[in-house]
C-alpha positions in Angstrom: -78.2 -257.7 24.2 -81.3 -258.9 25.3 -79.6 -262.2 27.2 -76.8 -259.9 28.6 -79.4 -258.2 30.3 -81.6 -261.0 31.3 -78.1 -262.6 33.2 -77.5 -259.1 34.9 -81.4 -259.1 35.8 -81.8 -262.6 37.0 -80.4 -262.1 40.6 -83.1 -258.6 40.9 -85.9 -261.0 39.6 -85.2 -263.9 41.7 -85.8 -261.3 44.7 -88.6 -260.4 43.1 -86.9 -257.4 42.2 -87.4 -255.1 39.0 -84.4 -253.9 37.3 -84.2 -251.4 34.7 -81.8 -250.9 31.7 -81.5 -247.9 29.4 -81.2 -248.7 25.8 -78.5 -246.2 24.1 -77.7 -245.5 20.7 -77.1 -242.9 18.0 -78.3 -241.2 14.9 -76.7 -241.7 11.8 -77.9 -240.6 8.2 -81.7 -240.4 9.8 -81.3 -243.7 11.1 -81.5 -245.0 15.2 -79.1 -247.7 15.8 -79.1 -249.3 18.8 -75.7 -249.9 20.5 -75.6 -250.3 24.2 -77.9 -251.5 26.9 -76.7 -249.5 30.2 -77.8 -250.7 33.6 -77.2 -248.2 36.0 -76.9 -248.5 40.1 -80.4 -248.5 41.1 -83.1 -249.5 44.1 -86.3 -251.0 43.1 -89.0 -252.7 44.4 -91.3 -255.6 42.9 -92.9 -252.6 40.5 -90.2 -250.5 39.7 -87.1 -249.2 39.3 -84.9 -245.9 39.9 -81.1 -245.0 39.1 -79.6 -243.9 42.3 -77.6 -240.3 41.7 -74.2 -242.3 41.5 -76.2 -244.4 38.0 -77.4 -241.5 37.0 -73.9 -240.2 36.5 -72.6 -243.6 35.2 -75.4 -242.8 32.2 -74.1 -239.4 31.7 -70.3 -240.4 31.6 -71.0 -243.2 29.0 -72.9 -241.1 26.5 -70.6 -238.3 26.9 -67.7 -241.2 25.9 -69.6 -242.2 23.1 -70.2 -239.2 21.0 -73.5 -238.6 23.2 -74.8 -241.5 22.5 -79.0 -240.9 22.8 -81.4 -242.6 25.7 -83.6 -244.0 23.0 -85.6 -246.4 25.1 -85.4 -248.5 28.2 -86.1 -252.3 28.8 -87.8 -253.2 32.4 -86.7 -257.3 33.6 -89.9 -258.0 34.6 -91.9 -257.3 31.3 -89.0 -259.4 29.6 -89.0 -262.2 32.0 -92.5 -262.4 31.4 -92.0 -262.6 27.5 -89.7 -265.2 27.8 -91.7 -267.6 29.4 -94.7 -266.9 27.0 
């Protein structure tokens, strides 16, 4: 998951851009699973990111298709671009 979203990223962080990806999953048997990294339409500048109203609802529309799948975290490019090249 964490290359997928590095690819969709890499145009943003070329820009000098932050993108921002919501990490989705569910709770079984007391246990978080992480299934989905979701990367919503969004503006953002070198510092941060926002979903626009229209990602907002794309968020919304996939957890409601996956059982309500839970926001559990969310994974920002440019603290994981600058992990990779540590």
């Amino acid at each position: 998951m964490v290359e997928h979203f590095l690819r969709a990223a890499s145009e943003n962080s070329a820009k000098g851009k932050e993108t921002c990806g919501l990490l989705v999953g569910r709770l079984t048997a007391e246990t978080l699973t992480l299934t989905a990294v979701i990367i919503p339409k969004q503006g953002g500048d070198k510092d941060s990111c926002q979903p626009t109203d229209e990602g907002e609802s794309e968020v919304f529309q996939y957890q409601v298709r996956h059982n309500n799948a839970w926001t559990l975290d969310y994974c920002a490019s440019q603290r994981l671009f600058g992990a990779a090249r540590v």
